[in-house]
Each structure stands twice: as C-alpha cells, then as structure tokens.
C-alpha positions in Angstrom: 35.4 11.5 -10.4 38.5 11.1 -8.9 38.1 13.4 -6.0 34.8 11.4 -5.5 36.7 8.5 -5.5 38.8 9.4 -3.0 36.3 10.8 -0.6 34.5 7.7 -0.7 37.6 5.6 0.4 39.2 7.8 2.8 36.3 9.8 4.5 33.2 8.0 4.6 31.7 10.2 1.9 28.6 9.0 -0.3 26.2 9.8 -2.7 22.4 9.0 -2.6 20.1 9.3 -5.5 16.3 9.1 -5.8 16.4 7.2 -9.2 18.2 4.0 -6.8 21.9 5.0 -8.5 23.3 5.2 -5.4 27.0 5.2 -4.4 26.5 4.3 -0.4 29.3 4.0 2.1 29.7 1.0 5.0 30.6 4.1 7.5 29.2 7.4 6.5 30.5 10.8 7.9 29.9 13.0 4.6 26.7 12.5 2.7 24.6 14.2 -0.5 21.2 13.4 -1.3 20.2 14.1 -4.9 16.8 13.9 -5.7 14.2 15.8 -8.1 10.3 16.0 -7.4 9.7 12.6 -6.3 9.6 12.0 -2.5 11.6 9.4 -1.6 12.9 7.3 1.4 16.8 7.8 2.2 16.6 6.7 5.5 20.3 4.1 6.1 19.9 3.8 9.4 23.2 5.6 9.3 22.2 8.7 9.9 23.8 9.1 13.6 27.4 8.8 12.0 26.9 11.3 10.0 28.7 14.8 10.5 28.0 16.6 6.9 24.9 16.6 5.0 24.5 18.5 1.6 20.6 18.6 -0.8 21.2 18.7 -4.3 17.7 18.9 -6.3 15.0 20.4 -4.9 11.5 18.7 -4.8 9.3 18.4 -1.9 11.4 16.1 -0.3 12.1 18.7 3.1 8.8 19.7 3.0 7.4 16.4 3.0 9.7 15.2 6.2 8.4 14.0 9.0 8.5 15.9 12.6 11.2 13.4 13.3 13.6 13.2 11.0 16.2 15.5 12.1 16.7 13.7 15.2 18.2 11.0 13.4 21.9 13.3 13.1 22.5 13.1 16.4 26.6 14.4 15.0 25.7 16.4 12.4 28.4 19.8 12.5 27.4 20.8 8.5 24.3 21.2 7.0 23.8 22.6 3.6 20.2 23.2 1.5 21.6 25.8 -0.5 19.4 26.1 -3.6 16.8 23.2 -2.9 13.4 24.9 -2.7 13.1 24.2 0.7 9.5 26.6 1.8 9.3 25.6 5.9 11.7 24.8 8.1 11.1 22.2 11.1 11.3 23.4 14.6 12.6 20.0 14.8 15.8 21.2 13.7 16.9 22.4 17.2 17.7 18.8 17.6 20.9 19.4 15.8 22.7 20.7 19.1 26.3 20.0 17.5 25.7 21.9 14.7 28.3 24.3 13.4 27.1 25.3 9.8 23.8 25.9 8.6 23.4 26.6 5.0 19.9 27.7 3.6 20.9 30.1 1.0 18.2 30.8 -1.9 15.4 29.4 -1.0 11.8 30.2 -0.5 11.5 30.3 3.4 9.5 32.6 4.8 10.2 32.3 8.0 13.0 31.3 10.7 12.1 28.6 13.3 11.9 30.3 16.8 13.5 26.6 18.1 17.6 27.7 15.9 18.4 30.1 19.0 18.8 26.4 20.4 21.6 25.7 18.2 24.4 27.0 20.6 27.3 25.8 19.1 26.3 27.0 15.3 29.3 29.3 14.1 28.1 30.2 10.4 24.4 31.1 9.6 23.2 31.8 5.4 20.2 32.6 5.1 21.1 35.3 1.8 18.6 35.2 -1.1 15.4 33.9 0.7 13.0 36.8 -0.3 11.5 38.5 2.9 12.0 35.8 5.3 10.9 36.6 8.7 13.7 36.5 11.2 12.2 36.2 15.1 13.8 38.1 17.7 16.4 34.9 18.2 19.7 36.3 16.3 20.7 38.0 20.0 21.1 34.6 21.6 22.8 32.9 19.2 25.9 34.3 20.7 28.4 31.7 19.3 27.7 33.2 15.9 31.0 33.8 13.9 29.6 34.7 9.9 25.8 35.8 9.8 24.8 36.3 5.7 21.2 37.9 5.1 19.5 40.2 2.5 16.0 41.5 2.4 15.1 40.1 5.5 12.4 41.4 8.1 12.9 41.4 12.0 9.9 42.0 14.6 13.2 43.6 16.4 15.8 45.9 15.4 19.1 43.7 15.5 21.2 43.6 18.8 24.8 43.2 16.9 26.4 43.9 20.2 24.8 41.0 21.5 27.3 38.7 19.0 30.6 39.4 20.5 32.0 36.8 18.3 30.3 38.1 15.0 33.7 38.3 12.1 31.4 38.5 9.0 28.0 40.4 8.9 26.3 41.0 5.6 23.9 42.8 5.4 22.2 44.6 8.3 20.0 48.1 7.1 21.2 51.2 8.0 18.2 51.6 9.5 19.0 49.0 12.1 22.4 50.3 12.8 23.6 51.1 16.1 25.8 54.7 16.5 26.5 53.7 20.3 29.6 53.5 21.1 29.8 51.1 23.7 27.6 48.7 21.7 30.2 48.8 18.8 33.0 48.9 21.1 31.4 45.1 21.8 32.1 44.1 18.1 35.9 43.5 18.5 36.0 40.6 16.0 34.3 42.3 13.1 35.8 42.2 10.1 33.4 42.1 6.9 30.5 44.4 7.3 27.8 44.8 4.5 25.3 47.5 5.0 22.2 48.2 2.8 19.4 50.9 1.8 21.8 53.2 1.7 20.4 56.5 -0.2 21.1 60.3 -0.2 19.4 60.6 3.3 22.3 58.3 4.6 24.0 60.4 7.5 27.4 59.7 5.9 28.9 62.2 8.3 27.4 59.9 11.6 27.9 56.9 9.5 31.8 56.9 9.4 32.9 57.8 12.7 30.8 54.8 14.0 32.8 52.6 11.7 35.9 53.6 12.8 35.2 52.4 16.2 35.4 48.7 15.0 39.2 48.3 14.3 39.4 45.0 13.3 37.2 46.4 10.1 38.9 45.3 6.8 36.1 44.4 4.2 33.1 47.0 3.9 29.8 46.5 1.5 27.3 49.7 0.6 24.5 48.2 -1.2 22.1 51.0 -2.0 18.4 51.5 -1.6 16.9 50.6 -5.3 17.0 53.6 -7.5 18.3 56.3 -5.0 21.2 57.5 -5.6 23.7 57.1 -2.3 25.0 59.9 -0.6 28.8 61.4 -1.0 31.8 59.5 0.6 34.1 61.7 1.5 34.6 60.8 4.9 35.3 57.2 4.4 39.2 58.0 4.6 38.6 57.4 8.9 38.7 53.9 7.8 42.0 53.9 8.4 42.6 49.9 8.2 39.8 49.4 5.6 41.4 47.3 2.7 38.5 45.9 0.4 35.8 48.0 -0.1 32.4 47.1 -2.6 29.8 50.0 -3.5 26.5 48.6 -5.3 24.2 50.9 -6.0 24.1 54.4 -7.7 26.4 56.9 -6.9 26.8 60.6 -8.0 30.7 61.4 -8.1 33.3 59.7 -6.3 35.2 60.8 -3.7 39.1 61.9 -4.8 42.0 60.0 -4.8 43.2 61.1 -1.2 39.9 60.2 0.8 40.2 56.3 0.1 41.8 54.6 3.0 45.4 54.6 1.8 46.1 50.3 2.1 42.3 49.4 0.5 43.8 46.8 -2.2 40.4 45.9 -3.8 37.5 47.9 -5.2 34.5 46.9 -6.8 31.9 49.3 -8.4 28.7 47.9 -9.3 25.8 49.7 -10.8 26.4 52.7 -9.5 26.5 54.5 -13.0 28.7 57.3 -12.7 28.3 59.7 -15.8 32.2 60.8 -14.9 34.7 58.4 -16.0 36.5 57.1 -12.5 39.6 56.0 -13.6 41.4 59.5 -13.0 40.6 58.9 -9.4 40.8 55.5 -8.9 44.7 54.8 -11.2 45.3 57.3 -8.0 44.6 54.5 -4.9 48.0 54.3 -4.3 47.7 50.7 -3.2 44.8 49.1 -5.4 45.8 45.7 -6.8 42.3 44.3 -8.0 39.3 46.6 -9.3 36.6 45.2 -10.6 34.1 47.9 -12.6 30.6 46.6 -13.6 27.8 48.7 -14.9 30.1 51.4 -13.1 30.2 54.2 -15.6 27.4 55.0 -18.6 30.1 56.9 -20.9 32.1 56.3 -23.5 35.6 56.7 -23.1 37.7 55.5 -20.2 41.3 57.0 -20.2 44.1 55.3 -18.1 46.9 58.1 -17.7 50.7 58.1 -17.9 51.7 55.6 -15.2 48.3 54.7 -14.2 47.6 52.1 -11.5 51.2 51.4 -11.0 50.4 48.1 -8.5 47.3 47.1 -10.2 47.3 43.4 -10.8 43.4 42.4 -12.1 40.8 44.4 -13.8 37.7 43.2 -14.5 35.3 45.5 -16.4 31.5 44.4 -17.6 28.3 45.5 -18.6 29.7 49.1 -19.7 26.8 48.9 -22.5 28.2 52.5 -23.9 31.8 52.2 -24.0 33.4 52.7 -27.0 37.2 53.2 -26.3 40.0 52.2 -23.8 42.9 54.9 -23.9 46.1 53.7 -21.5 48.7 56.2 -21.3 52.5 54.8 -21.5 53.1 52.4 -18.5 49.7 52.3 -17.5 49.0 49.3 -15.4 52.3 47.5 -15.7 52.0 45.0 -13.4 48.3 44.1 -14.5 48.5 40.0 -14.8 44.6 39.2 -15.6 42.2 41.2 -17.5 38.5 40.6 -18.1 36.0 42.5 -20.7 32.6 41.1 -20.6 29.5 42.5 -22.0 30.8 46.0 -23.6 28.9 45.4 -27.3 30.2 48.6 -28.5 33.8 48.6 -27.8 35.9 49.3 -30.7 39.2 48.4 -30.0 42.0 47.6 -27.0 44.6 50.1 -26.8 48.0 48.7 -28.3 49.5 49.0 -24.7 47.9 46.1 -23.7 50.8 44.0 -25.8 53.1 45.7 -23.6 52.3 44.4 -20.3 55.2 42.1 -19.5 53.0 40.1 -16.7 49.6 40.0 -18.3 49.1 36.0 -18.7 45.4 35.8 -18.5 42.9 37.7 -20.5 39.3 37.1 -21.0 36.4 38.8 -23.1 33.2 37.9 -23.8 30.5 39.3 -26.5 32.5 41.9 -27.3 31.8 41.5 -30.6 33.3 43.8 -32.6 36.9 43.1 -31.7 36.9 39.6 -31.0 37.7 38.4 -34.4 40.9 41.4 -34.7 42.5 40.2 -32.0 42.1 36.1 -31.8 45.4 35.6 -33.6 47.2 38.6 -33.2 50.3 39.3 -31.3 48.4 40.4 -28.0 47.6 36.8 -27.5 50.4 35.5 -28.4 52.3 35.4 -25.1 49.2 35.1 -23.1 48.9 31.7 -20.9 45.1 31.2 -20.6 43.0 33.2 -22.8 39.3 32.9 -23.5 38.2 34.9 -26.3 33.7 34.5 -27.0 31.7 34.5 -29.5 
C-alpha cells in the first residue's frame, strides 16, 4: 500500500475498478484497470497522457471494445493484458505507433492482427502461453524487435530470424524452423537467450551445434523437447564455448560427461527429462556451476554427492523426484551452497548430516516432504539458518 501510495503521488499512477472503488489521478501516466465479467465504461478522457496501461481481471471487457478505443493512447509505450482472457485482438491496435511493450501472455488469442507489423518502435513482444495462435507472416518486419517470447505457435511462413538484427531474447522458435545458414546467423549479432523446441532423437545434434556456435553473443540456451520423445545425445554442446546458463526440458537418455559442458555455464536446470542414471557424478563435475535446479530430473532413488562435490555451488533446488529415498553428500560436498530447496520428494527419508555443516547455508526450504519435516523443525540444522520455511 505504500508503494501504491507513492506511485500515485509521484508518477501519475492510478487504479480503476469496475465496482466504482476507484483511486483516479488528476494527471495520469501509469494506469490499471481491474474489472471482472461486467462491461464497464473507463473512459477519463485521460487517456492521451497515458504511457502504461496494465488489465487485471478478465471479463469481456476487450472483447467488447469498440473499433475505436485504442486510438485514445495516442503515448502509450507499455501495454500489458497478461492473463485477462482477451480471445481477438483489434487491428485497431496499430494505432499505438509509440508503443514499446506489448504484453499478451496467456490468453486465448488465436490469431495476431496483420495491422502489429505497424508498430515500429515495439522492442518487446509476449505472446507465450496463447495455445496455437496463428502468427501472419509480419514477425520479419518488425525489425526493432529486441525480446520475442512464443510457444506452440503456428506461422503460414517459416520464421526469417535474420530479418531481426536487433533480436537479444528469442524463445521459442521449432527446430524445424531453424536456419543452418551461415550468413543468415551471422545476422543475429545481438542474440543472447535462444529457446528452441520439438526437439527429439531425430534432432541433427551434430548440424545443430555448429550453427549455434556461430552466434557469439550466445549465453542462455533452452531445449524443450517434443512431448514424449526422448531428445537426442549432447555431446557436442561443448562448441558453445561462451554458453553460461543452459535449461533442458524434456526427456533425455544419459547425459553428456563432465568435460563436454561449456566450461563457464554457471546455471543448469533439468526438467523432466527423467534420467534413470543419477546425474550428480557428472554434474558436481561443472567446474563452474553455481545454481542447479533438478525437477522431475531423475526417477531413482538415491542421489550421491561425492567427496568435494560442487565445490562453487551456491543454490540447489530439487522437486518432484517422486522416488527418491536418500541424499548421500560425501565430506565437503557443496561447501559454499547458501540456499537449498526440497519440494515434492514424498518419500525422502532423511537429509544427510552434512547439511549442518555448511558454513554459508542461510536459507533452506522444503515442502511436503513429509516424512522428515517433523525430525528436523527444531533440530540443530535450523538452528543457524536465516530464513527457513519448513511445510506441512
């Protein structure tokens, strides 16, 4: 309530409800309109001044707009319906030539306007979680594009990535729309964060990677994989030599070893890929991991940190191990670990005793682990903890 406060006295920010609790400001730059299923009229007049809007709710009240309404921003820079049930989009929205951001995360739109490659200026574009929407062949001329977020989406044309010069963040593109010409990745100079997905065992992992290497600004790499195929080996990932968070989703036979992991990748994350091997043999030996986060990663039930395991590792987060039963750390294992998280590993017995000798562990957190929750809530593990948050 504070920082509301605030906003409203020093930036023009407001608040506008449908039930008439409103909180409007004289000069509005920043607004939110709340509103549930009743359509209602939030027209201020104001609109022109403003340069942020944000829906909260959901409703038909989009749906229900007139032709008209957008051209009422005339500044508007940010526009965010993340989460509002919005089903259509007005071509109308072209009209919004000074916008920068445009939100639509999780929603039910099926299709992109044709009119948003008229939105020159726009440097971030979320259209993540909308189910199959249908993206026209306008993504190449939005060349001012910085961050493009999508999932599941459907083109009438392959993607032109070499077409967004500027592109620093693009997740996710399919493999089978990615380009293996050099001179068209050559054009990607800014790319940073790449997610790619349907990736199976037909992948060409041995074509994949050498393309990748040609974008050297390349730090954060996704592999989300195609539903229940498993992907293929990843060997060959260690030509990303400047690769330093790397995410895998998806099934995954065995891991690669120690050595082929780009030597400065600092964070991992494995996610449902349901390795039968357990991976922390290979992965205490990153020699420069300091986060990891493991979630349905592994479907056995014994995970065994060695002497002098993950000697920089400073968080572990592990979840939804639904067999796990033990957690053996060899002495000085994970030394410099200062957060730990166990969530959703029902049959987990016990914590090895080498967790109470971790000199920098201050945060620790585990949820429904049932069966050791009550051991541990007053024992000396805790006791030197600084934020702990122990459920049930």
């Amino acid at each position: 309530m504070v920082s509301i406060k605030k906003a409203e006295e020093e930036i023009g920010f407001e608040i506008l409800r449908g039930n008439g609790n409103n909180r409007p400001s004289r000069n509005p730059r920043h607004r939110v309109i709340h509103c549930g299923r009743d359509l209602f009229n939030q027209s201020t007049n104001q609109e022109k001044l403003l340069v942020s809007l944000i829906f909260h709710g959901g409703g038909r009240y989009l749906d229900d707009a007139s032709q008209s309404y957008w051209k009422r921003f005339e500044l508007l820079k940010i526009l965010d319906i993340e989460d509002f049930g919005v089903k259509t989009l007005s071509e109308s929205i072209s009209t919004l030539i000074e916008l920068r951001y445009l939100g639509l995360r999780n929603n039910y739109i099926k299709e992109l306007p044709h009119s948003l490659k008229g939105l020159k200026k726009l440097d971030v574009l979320d259209i993540d979680l909308n189910f199959m929407v249908e993206v026209p062949d306008i993504i190449k001329e939005m060349g001012s594009l910085r961050h493009l977020y999508m999932f599941d989406v459907i083109h009438q044309e392959p993607l032109k990535v070499d077409a967004l010069q500027n592109l620093e963040s693009l997740t996710y593109i399919s493999i089978y729309d990615w380009t293996y010409e050099v001179s068209s990745l050559e054009a990607l100079t800014r790319l940073r964060k790449l997610g790619i997905q349907d990736m199976d065992e037909n992948s060409d992992a041995g074509k994949l990677f050498p393309s990748l290497a040609k974008l050297e600004r390349l730090q954060h790499l996704i592999f989300k994989g195609f539903r229940f195929r498993s992907m293929s080996r990843l060997e060959e990932i260690d030509v990303l030599k400047g690769l330093r968070a790397f995410k895998l989703d998806g099934l995954l036979s065995k891991l690669p070893s120690a050595d082929n992991f780009p030597q400065y990748i600092t964070f991992l994350a494995l996610v449902n890929t349901c390795l039968a091997e357990d991976p922390m043999p290979v992965l205490e030996k990153v020699p420069d991991l300091r986060h990891l986060k493991l979630r349905n990663a592994y479907t056995g039930r014994t995970m065994v940190i060695q002497y002098n395991g993950f000697r920089r590792l400073e968080v572990m987060c592990i979840g939804q191990l639904w067999n796990l039963r033990n957690i053996q750390v060899g002495e000085g294992g994970m030394p410099n670990v200062n957060q730990l998280e166990i969530k959703n590993c029902p049959y987990l017995e016990a914590l090895p005793e080498e967790i109470g000798l971790m000199k920098h562990l201050r945060k620790f957190k585990m949820v429904t682990v049932k069966r050791i929750a009550t051991k541990i809530r007053n024992s000396e593990l805790i006791s030197k903890i600084v934020e702990v948050d122990i459920s049930p």
